[in-house]
Backbone bond lengths (Angstrom), bond angles and torsions (degrees), N, CA, C in turn:
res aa  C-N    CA-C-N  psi(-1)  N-CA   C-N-CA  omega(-1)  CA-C   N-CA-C  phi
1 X - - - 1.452 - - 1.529 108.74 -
2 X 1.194 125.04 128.78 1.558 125.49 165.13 1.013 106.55 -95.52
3 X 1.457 111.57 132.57 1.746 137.94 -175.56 1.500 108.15 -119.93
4 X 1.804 111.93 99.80 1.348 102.12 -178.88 1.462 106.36 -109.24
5 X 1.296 125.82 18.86 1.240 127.88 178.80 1.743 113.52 -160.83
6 X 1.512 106.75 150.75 1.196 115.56 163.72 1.661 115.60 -14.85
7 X 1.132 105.39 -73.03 1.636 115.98 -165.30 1.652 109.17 -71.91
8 X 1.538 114.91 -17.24 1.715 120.00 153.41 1.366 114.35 -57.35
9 X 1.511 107.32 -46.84 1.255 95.42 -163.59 1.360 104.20 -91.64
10 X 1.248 131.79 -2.87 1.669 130.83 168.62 1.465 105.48 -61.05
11 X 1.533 103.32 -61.76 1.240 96.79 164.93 1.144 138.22 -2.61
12 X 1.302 116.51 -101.19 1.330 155.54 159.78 1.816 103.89 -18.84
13 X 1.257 105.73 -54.69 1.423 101.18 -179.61 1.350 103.61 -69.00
14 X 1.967 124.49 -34.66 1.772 100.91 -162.37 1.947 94.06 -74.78
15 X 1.150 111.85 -47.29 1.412 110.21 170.59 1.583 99.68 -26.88
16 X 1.461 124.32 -102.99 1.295 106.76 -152.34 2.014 137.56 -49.09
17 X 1.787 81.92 -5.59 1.459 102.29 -176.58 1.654 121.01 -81.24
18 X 1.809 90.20 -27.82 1.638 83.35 160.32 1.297 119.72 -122.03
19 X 1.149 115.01 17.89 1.793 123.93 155.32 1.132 119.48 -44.61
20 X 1.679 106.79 -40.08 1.581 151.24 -172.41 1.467 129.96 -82.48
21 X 1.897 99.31 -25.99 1.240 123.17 176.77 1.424 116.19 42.49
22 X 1.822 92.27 61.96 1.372 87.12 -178.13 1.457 83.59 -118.89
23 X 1.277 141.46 172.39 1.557 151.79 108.32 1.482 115.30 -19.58
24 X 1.450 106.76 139.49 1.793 106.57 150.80 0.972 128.48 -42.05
25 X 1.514 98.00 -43.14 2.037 90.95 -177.66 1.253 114.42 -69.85
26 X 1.437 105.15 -44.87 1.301 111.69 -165.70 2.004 114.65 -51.93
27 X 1.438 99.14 -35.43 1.403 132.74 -166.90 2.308 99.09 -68.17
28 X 1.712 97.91 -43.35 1.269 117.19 175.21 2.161 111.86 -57.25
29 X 1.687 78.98 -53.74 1.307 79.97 178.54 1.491 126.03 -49.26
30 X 1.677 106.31 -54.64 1.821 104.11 -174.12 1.711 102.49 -71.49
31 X 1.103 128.65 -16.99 1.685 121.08 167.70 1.364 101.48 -98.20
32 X 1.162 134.46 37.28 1.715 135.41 174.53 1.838 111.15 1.04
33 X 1.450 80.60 58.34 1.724 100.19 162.09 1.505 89.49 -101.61
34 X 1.444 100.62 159.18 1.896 123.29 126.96 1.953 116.89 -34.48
35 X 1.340 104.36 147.51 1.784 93.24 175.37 1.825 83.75 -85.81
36 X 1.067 142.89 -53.13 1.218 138.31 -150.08 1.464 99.29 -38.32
37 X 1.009 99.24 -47.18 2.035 112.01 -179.37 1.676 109.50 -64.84
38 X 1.129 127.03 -19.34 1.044 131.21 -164.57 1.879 101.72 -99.79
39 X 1.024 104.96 -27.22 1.853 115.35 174.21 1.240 99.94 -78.31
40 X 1.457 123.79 -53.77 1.608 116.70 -161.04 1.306 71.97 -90.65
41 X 0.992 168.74 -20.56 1.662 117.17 -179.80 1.503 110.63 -83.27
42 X 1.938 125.08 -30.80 1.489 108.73 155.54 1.270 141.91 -50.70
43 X 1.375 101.71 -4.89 1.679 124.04 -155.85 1.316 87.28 -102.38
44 X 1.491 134.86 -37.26 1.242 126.62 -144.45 1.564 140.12 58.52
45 X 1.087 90.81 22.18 1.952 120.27 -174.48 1.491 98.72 -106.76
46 X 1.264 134.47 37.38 1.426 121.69 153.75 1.246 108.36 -158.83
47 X 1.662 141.10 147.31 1.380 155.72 -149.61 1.609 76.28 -106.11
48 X 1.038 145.93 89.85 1.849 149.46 163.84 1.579 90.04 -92.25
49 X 1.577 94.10 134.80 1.579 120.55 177.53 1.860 112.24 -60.45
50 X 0.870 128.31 149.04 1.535 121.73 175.20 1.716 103.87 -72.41
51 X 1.521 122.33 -12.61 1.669 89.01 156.14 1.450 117.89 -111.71
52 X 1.533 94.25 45.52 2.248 95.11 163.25 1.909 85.93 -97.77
53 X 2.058 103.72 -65.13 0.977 80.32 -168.16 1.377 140.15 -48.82
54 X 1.821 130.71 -24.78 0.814 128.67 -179.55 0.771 105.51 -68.97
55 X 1.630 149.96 -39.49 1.623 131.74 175.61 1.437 127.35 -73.33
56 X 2.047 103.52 -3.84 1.625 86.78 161.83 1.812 109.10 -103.55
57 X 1.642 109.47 0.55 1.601 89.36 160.64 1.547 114.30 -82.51
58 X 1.174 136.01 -17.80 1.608 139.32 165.89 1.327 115.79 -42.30
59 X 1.527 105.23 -51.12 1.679 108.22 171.61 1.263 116.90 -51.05
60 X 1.745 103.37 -62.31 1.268 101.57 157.87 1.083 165.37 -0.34
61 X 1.556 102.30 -55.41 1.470 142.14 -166.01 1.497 103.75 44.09
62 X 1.413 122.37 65.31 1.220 167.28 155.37 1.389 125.62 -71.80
63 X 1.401 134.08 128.28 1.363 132.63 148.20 1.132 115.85 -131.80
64 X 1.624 86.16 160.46 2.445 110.25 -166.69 1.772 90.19 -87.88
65 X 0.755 99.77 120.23 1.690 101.90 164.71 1.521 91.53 -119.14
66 X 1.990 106.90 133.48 1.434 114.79 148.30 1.272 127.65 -122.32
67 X 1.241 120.36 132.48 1.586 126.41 -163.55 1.840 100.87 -135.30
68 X 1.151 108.04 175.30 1.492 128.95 -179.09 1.270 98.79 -71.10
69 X 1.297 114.06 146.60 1.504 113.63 169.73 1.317 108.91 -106.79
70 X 1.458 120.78 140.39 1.114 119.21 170.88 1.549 129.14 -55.60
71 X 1.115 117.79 169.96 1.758 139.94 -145.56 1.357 79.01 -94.69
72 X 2.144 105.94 95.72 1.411 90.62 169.48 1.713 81.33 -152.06
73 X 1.640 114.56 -174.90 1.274 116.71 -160.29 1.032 78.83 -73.82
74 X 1.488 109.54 175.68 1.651 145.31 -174.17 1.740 89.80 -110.77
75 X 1.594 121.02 120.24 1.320 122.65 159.58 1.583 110.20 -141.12
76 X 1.820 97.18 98.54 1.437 113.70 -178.89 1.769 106.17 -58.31
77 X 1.373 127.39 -21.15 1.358 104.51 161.21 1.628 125.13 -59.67
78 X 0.997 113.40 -13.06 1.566 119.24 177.82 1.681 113.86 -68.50
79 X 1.206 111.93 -17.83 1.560 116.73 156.76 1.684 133.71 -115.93
């Protein structure tokens, strides 16, 4: 999946969260966040540090892969 924004990567997390059939909280608990943190980050309504998200793809059992993006237009509305 390519995630070029906040609300991609919310995505992506509520997807794998109920693939998983877990709850937010429940999801909060094994990354010992808050759930509040766990909505706005599916929501894409909060600037979360790269080690929340990495501890809610851990729960997960999730990984960040970064690679080149392909040879495509540049559209600064996309952030």
């Amino acid at each position: 999946m390519t995630i070029r924004s906040s609300k991609d990567l919310g995505a992506a997390i509520r997807r794998a969260r109920k693939a998983q059939k877990l709850k937010q909280v429940d999801l909060a608990m094994m990354a010992s966040l808050r759930q509040p943190l766990i909505s706005e980050l599916e929501n894409g309504t909060t600037n979360a540090t790269v080690d929340t998200v990495l501890k809610v793809l851990a729960a997960l059992e999730l990984d960040l892969t970064v690679m080149p993006r392909r040879k495509a237009s540049f559209d600064p509305t996309e952030y």
